[in-house]
Wavefront OBJ file of the C-alpha trace (Angstrom):
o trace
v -41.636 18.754 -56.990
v -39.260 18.716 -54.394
v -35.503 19.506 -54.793
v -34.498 16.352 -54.863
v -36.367 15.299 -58.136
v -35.449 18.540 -59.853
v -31.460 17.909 -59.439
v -32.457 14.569 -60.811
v -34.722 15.783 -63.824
v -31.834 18.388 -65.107
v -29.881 16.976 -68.150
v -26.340 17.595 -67.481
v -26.128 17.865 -71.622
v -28.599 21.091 -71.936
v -27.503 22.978 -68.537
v -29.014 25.999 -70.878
v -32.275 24.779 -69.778
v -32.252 24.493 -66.067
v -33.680 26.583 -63.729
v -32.387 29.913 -63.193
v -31.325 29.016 -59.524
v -29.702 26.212 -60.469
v -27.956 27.713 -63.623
v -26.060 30.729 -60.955
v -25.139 27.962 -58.426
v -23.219 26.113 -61.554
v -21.649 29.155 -62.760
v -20.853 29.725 -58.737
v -19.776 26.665 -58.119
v -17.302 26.734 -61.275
v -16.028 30.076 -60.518
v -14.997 28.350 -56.990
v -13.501 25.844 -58.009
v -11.703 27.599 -61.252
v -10.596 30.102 -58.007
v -9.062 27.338 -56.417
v -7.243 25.512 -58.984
v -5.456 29.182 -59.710
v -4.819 30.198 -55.824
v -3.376 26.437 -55.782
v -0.952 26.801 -59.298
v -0.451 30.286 -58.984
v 0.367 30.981 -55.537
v 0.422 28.039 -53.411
v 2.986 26.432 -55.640
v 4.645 29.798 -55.846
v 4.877 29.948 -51.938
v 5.865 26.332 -51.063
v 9.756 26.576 -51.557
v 9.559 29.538 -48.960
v 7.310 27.376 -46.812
v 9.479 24.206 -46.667
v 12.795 26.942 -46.138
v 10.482 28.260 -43.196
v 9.841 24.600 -41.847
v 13.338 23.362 -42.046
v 14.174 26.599 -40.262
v 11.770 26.200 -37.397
v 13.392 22.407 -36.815
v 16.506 23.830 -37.135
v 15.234 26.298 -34.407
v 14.040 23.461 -31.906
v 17.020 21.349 -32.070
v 19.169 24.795 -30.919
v 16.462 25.183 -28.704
v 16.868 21.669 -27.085
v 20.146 21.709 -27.392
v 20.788 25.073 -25.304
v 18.269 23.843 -23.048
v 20.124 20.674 -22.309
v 23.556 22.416 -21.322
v 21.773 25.019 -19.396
v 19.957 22.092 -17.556
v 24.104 20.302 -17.417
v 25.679 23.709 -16.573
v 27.007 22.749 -12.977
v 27.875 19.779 -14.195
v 30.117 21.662 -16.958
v 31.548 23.792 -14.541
v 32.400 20.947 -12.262
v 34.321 19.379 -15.082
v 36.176 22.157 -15.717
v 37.462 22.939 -12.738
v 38.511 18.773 -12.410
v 40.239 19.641 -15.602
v 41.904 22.672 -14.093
v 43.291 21.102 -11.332
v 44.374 17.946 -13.154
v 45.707 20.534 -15.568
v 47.621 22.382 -12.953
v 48.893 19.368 -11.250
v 50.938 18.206 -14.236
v 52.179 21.565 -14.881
v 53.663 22.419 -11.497
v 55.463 18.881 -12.384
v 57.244 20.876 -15.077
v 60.302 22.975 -14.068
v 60.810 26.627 -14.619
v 63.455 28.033 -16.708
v 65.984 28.681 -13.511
v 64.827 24.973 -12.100
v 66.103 23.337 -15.079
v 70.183 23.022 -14.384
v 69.485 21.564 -10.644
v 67.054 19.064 -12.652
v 69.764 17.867 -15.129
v 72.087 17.700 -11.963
v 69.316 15.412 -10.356
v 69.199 13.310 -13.656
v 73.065 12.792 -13.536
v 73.226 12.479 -9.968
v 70.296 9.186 -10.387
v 73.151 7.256 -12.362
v 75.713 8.078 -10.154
v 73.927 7.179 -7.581
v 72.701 3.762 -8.981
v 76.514 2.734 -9.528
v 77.235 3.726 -13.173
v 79.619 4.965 -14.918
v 78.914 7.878 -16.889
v 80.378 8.096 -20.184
v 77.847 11.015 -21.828
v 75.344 13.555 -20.214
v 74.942 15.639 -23.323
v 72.041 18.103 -22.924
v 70.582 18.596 -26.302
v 69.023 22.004 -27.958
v 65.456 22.326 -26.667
v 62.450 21.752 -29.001
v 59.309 24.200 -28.212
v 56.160 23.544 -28.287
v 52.699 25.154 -27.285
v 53.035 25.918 -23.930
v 56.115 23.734 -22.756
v 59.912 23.135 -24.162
v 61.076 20.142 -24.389
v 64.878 18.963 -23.131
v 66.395 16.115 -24.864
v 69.834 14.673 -22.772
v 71.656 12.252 -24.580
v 73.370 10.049 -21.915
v 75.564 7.519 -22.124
v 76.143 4.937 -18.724
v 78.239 1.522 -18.249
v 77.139 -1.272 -15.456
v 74.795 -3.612 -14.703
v 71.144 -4.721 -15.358
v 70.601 -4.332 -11.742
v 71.750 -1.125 -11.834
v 70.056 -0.208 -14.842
v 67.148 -0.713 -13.064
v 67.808 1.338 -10.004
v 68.700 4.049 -12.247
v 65.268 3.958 -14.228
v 63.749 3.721 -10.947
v 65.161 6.630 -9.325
v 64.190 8.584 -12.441
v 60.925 7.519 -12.181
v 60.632 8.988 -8.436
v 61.894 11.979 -9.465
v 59.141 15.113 -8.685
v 59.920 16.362 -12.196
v 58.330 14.044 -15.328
v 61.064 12.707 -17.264
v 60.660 10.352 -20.055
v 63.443 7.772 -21.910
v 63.460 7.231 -25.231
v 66.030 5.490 -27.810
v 66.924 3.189 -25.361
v 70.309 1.107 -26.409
v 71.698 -1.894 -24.438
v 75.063 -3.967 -25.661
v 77.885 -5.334 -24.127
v 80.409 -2.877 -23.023
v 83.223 -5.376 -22.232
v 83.288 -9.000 -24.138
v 85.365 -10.355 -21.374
v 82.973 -8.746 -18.601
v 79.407 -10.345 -19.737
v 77.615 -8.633 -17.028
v 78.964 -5.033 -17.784
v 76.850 -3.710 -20.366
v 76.651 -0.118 -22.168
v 73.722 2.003 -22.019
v 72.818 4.890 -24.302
v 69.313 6.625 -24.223
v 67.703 9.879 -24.843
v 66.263 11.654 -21.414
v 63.794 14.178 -22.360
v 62.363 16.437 -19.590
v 60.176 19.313 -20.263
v 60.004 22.732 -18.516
v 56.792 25.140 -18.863
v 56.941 28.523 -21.250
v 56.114 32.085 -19.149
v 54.103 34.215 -20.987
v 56.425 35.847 -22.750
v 58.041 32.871 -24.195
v 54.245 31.674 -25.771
v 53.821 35.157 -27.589
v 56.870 35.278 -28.517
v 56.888 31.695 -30.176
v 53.046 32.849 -31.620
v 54.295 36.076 -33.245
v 57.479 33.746 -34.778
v 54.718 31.107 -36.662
v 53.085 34.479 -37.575
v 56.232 35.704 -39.319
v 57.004 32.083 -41.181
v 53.236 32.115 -42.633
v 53.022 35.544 -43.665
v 56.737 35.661 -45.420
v 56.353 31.962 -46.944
v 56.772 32.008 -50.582
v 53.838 30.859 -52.731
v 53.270 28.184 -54.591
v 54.284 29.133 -58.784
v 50.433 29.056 -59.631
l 1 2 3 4 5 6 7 8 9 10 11 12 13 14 15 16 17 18 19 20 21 22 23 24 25 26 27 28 29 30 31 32 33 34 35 36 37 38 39 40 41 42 43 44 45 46 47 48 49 50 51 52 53 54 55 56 57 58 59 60 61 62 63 64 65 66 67 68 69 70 71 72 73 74 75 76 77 78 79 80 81 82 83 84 85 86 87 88 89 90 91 92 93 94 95 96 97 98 99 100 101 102 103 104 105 106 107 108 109 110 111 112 113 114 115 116 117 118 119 120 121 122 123 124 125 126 127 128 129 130 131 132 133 134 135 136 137 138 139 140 141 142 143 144 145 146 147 148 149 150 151 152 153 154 155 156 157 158 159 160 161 162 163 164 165 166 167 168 169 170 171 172 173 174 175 176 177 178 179 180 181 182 183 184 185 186 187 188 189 190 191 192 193 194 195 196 197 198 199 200 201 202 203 204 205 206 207 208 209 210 211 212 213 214 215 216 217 218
């Protein structure tokens, strides 16, 4: 009898009876598979939080990987921006005054009406507002004339080498009988860069508010 017909001649109800051989490959064969079924309960379940922590760190991984890889592969171009930014950066600033350069600018401010044919009624320089790396120079002015020479004088402030912005801007009659003289107030703000001395100064200030500002009642 080949092996064939003896797997088929072995009742699966009496295993008692089979053949010896094929008694120890059943008990084998159980022992396997009861080996399995505890490796997979007892350990594999045990281990699969670690392995899923160790898979989301290993894509975690790549991404930095790709990531670092693309700005090394961009790094000129980085550094190229940068400087672009610098010298954009540095462009604007040397457009802000010093702290000595500041009274010839308000001089140039007043001298713009003037020289536009107003009349000026207020040139009131204001207390200056810092900031992070600049202050910032409010001027209250007051002028009487034209439209035409309201535009010259916003003109000739726009020319000037120094930024200088307007704000508030007021226009109204000045003289009822006069309907081309008209009044105009506005707020001139020019700015003027910090040295370094100024900027620590102003950091170790905002240091001293936080640390001595009262709590909240809790």
């Amino acid at each position: 009898m080949n092996l064939a017909e003896e797997l088929r001649s072995l009742d699966p109800r009496d295993p008692g009876r089979w053949p010896l051989p094929f008694r120890a490959g059943a008990v084998g064969l159980a022992f396997v598979v009861l080996a399995l079924g505890l490796i997979y309960f007892f350990v594999w379940n045990e281990q699969r939080p670690e392995l899923q922590r160790r898979k989301a760190e290993e894509q975690a991984l790549r991404q930095q990987f790709r990531d670092k890889h693309a700005k090394a592969v961009n790094l000129e171009v980085y550094k190229q921006q940068l400087k672009d930014i610098e010298r954009s950066f540095g462009a604007l600033l040397r457009q802000l005054p010093g702290k000595t350069e500041v009274p010839s600018l308000l001089v140039d401010i007043s001298q713009t009406g003037l020289g536009a044919g107003l009349q000026e009624k207020l040139f009131q320089p204001e207390p200056e507002q810092k900031k992070d790396f600049y202050a910032e120079l409010p001027i209250k002015i007051r002028l009487s004339g034209s439209y035409h020479q309201f535009g010259e004088f916003v003109s000739g402030i726009a020319a000037l080498p120094r930024i200088v912005t307007l704000h508030d801007i007021d226009i109204k009659p000045d003289n009822k009988d006069a309907y081309d003289q008209l009044s105009l107030e506005l707020t001139a703000k020019t700015y003027r860069y910090m040295d370094e001395n100024e900027i620590a100064a102003g950091e170790a200030d905002k240091k001293k508010d936080v640390t001595h500002r009262p709590k909240p009642a809790g």
